[in-house]
C-alpha positions in Angstrom: -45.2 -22.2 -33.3 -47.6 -24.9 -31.6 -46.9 -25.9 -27.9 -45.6 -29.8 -27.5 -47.9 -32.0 -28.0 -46.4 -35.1 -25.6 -46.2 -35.0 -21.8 -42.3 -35.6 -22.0 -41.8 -32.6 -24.2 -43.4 -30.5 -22.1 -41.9 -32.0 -19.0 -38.4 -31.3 -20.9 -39.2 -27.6 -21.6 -40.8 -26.8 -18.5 -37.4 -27.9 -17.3 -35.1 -25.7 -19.6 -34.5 -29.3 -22.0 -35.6 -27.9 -25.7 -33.6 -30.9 -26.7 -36.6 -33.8 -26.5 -38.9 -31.7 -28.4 -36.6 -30.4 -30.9 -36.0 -34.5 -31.9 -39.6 -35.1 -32.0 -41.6 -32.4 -33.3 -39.4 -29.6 -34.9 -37.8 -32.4 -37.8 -40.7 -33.8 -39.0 -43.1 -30.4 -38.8 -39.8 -28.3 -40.8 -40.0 -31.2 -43.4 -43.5 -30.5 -43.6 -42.5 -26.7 -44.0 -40.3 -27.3 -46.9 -42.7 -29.6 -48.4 -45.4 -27.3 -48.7 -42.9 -24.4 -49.9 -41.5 -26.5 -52.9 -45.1 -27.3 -53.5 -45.9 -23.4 -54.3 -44.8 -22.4 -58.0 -44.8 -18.7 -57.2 -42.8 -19.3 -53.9 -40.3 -21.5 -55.9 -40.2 -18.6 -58.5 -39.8 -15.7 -56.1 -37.4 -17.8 -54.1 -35.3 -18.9 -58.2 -35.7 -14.4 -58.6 -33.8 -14.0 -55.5 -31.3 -16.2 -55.5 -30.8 -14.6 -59.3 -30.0 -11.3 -58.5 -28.1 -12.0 -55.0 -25.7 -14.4 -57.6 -25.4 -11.6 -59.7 -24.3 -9.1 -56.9 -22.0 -11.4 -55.2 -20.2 -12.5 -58.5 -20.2 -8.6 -60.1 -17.1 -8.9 -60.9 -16.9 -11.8 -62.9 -20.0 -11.5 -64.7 -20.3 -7.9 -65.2 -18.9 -6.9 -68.7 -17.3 -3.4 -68.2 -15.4 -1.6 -65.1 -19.4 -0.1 -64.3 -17.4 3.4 -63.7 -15.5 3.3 -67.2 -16.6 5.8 -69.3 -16.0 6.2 -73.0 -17.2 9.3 -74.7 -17.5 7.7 -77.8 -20.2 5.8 -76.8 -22.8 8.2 -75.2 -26.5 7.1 -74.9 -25.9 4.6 -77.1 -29.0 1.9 -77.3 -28.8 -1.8 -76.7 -26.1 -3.9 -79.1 -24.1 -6.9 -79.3 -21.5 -5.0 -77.2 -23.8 -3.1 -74.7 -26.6 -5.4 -74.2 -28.8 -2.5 -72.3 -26.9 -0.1 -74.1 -24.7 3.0 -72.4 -25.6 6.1 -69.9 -25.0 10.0 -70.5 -21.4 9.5 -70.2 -20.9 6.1 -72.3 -20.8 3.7 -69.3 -22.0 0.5 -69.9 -25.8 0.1 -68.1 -25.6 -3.9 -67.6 -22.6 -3.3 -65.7 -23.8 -0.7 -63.6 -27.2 -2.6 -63.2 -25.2 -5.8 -61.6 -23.1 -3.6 -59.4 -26.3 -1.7 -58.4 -27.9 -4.8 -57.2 -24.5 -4.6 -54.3 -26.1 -1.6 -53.1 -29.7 -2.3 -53.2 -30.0 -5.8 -51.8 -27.3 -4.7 -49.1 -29.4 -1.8 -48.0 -32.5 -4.6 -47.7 -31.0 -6.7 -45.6 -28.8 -4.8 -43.5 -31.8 -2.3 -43.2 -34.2 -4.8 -41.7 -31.4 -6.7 -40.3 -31.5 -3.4 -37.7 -35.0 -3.2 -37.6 -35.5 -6.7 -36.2 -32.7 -6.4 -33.7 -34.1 -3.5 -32.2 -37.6 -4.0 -32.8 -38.4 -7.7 -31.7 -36.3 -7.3 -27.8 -38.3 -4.5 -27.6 -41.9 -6.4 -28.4 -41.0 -9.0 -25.9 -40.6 -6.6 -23.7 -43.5 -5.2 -23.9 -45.5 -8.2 -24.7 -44.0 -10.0 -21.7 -43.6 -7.3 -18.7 -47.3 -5.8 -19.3 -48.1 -2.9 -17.3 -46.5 0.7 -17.9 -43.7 -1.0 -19.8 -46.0 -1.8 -22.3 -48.0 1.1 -22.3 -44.8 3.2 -22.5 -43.5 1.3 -26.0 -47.2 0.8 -27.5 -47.9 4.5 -27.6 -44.1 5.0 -28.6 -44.8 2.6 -31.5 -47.9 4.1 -32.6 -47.2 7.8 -32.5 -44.2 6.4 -35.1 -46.7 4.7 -37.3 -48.5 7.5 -37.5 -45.6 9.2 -39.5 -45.3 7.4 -43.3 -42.8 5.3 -43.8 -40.9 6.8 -46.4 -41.4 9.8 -45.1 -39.7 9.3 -41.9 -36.9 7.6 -43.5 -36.4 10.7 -45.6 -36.1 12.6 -42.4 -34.3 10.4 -40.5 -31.7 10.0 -44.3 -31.3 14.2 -44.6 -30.4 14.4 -41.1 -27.7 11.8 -40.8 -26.1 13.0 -44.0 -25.9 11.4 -47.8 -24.1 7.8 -47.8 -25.5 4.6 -47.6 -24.4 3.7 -44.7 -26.7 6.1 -43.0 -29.8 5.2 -45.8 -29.6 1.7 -44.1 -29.5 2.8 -40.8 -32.3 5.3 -41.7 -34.2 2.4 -43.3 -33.6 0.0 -40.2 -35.3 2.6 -37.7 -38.1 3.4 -39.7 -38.9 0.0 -39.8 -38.7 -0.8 -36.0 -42.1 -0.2 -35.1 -43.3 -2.5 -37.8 -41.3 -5.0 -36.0 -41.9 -3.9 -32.0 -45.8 -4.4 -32.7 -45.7 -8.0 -34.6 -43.0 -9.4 -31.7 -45.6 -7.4 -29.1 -48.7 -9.3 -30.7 -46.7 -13.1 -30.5 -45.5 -12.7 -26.9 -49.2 -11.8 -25.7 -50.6 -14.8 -27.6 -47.7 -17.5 -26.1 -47.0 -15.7 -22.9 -50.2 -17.4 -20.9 -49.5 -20.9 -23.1 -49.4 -23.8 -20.7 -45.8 -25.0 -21.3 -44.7 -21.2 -20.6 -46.4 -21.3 -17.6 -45.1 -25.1 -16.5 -41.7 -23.2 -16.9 -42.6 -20.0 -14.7 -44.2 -22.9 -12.2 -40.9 -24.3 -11.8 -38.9 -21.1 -11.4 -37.1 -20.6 -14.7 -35.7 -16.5 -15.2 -38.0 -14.7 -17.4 -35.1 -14.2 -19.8 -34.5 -18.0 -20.5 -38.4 -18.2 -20.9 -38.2 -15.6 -23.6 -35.4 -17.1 -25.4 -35.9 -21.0 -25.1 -39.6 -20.8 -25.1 -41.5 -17.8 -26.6 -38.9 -16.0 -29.1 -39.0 -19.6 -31.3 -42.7 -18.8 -31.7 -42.6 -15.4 -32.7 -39.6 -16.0 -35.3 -41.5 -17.9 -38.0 -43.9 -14.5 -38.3 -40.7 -12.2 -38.0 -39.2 -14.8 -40.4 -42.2 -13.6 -43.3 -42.3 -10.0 -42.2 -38.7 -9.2 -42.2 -38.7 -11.1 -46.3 -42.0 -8.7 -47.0 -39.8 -5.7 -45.4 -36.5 -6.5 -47.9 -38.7 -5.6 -50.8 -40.0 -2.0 -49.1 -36.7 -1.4 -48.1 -35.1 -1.9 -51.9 -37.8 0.5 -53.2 -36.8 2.7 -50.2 -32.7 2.4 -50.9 -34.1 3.3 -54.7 -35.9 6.4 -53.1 -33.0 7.6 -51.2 -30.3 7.3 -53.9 -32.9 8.8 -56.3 -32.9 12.2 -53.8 -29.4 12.3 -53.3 -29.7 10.7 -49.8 -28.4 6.7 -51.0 -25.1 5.8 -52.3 -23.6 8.6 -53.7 -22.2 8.7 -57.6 -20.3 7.8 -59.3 -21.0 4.2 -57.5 -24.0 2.7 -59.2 -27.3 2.5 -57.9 -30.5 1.8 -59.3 -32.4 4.9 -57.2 -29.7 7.0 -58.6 -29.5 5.8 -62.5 -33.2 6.2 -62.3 -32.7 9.7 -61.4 -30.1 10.4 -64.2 -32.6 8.7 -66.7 -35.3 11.4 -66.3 -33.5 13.4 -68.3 -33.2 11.7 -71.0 -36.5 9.7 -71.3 -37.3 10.8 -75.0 -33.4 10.6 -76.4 -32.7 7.4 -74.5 -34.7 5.4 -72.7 -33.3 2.7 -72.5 -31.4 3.9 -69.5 -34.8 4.2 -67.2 -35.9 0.8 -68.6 -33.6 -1.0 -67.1 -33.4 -0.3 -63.6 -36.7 0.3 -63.4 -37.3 -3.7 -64.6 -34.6 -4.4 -62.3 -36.6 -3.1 -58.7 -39.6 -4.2 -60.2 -38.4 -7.8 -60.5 -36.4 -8.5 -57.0 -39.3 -6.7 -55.5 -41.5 -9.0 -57.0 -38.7 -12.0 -55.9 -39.6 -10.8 -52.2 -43.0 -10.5 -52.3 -43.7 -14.0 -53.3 -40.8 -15.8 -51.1 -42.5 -13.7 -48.4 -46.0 -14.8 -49.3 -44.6 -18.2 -49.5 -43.0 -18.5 -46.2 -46.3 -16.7 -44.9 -48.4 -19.7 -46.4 -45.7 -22.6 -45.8 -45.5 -21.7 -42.0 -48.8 -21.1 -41.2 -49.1 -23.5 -38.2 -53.0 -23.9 -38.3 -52.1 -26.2 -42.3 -49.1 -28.1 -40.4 
């Protein structure tokens, strides 16, 4: 994030060597990181919300109660029990069950979908960052004539057109996000491209690739680090969005988008089947939003 602050480590990394300054400055300022993370209560409890729900979806399961597919028509809409703790769906499927399995789909979406977006998106913002000229021209008016198109919208679009599966909500997700990503990598590389340790490496004839990945991608990761966390929570409430049209995971696998949708129709004779996941988005949106605010204040190189 900063440039080296002794002579030798900029000697090093002028020279291609990352290796003194990674032993002198990068330990003791991502101690300092951590510190100040721990430090923020709502960071800690987005951070304890996430970790909740991905334990939950990695050990469905073991901790889910019922097959979440099983049906039993003696148990239709029934509310909240000993047995069925969030009670059962239209069909007599247990809700908790489906809720946990649900989380599989939603936080995969997340990740993978903004896994895609930053993969695209940042190469191209160095690019265009870096290289100036028509290059940049080209992408910037690329990237704002797709801003100009909502977000959901466009993943709607991009969803209907690629067909109904999951697989293709994530990868409709991912590219709707990539300008998001193209700008904030665009924005970095202009502020570190005319640095003086970038330029010591240009002096002594380093390739403009290994300048962009020894020397300016490390400063434009800890602000793609926060974005792409902020992103995970717009792209559950996306996944949720898609499944609730029809676009998502299709049934009978469980998804929260698509149990919502099922609940409409029953909101006066049970709803208990909305409350749930309803609660459920709410909450590991909420998890993201404050680890993403929390990396956003614990990296903030101006309070290192």
């Amino acid at each position: 994030m900063n440039p080296p602050a002794s002579p030798q480590a900029q000697s090093a990394l002028a020279a291609g060597d990352a290796t003194a300054y990674s032993a002198e400055e990068i330990a003791p300022q991502r101690n300092r990181v951590l510190a100040k993370f721990l430090r923020n209560r709502s960071a800690v409890a987005g951070a304890a919300i996430v970790l909740l729900f991905v334990a939950l979806a990695v050990f469905a399961p073991l901790v889910s109660p019922f097959d979440p597919n099983k049906t039993n028509f003696l148990a239709l809409r029934k509310p909240p029990s000993e047995l069925y703790w969030l009670g059962t769906d239209e069909i007599g499927r247990d809700i908790l069950s489906r809720l946990i399995h649900g989380g599989i789909a939603s936080l995969y979406a997340g990740v993978v979908s903004v896994l895609i977006a930053v993969a695209i998106g940042v190469p191209i913002g160095l690019a265009a960052g870096w290289y100036s000229g028509w290059v940049d021209a080209t992408i910037s008016r690329a990237t704002d004539a797709l801003l100009a198109v909502p977000f959901l919208i466009l993943a709607i679009a991009l969803a209907a057109a690629l067909g109904p599966s999951l697989v293709n909500a994530m990868i409709a997700i991912g590219l709707s996000q990539v300008p998001i990503f193209v700008r904030l990598a665009r924005g970095q590389t202009l502020a570190v491209k005319n640095e003086d340790y970038v330029e010591g490496a240009r002096a002594v004839g380093v390739a403009d690739a290994m300048i962009l990945v020894r020397h300016v991608a490390p400063n434009v990761f800890p602000p793609v680090l926060v974005q792409a966390t902020l992103t995970v929570a717009t792209a559950i409430i996306a996944e949720a969005s898609l499944s609730f049209l029809g676009l998502g995971q299709q049934p009978p696998a469980p998804s929260w988008g698509s149990m919502l949708n099922t609940a409409k129709n029953f909101l006066e004779q049970a709803p208990w089947m909305s409350l749930s996941p309803g609660v459920a988005i709410f909450l590991v949106v909420l998890g993201f939003n404050l680890l993403g605010d929390g990396l956003r204040d614990a990296l903030d190189p101006r309070e290192l």
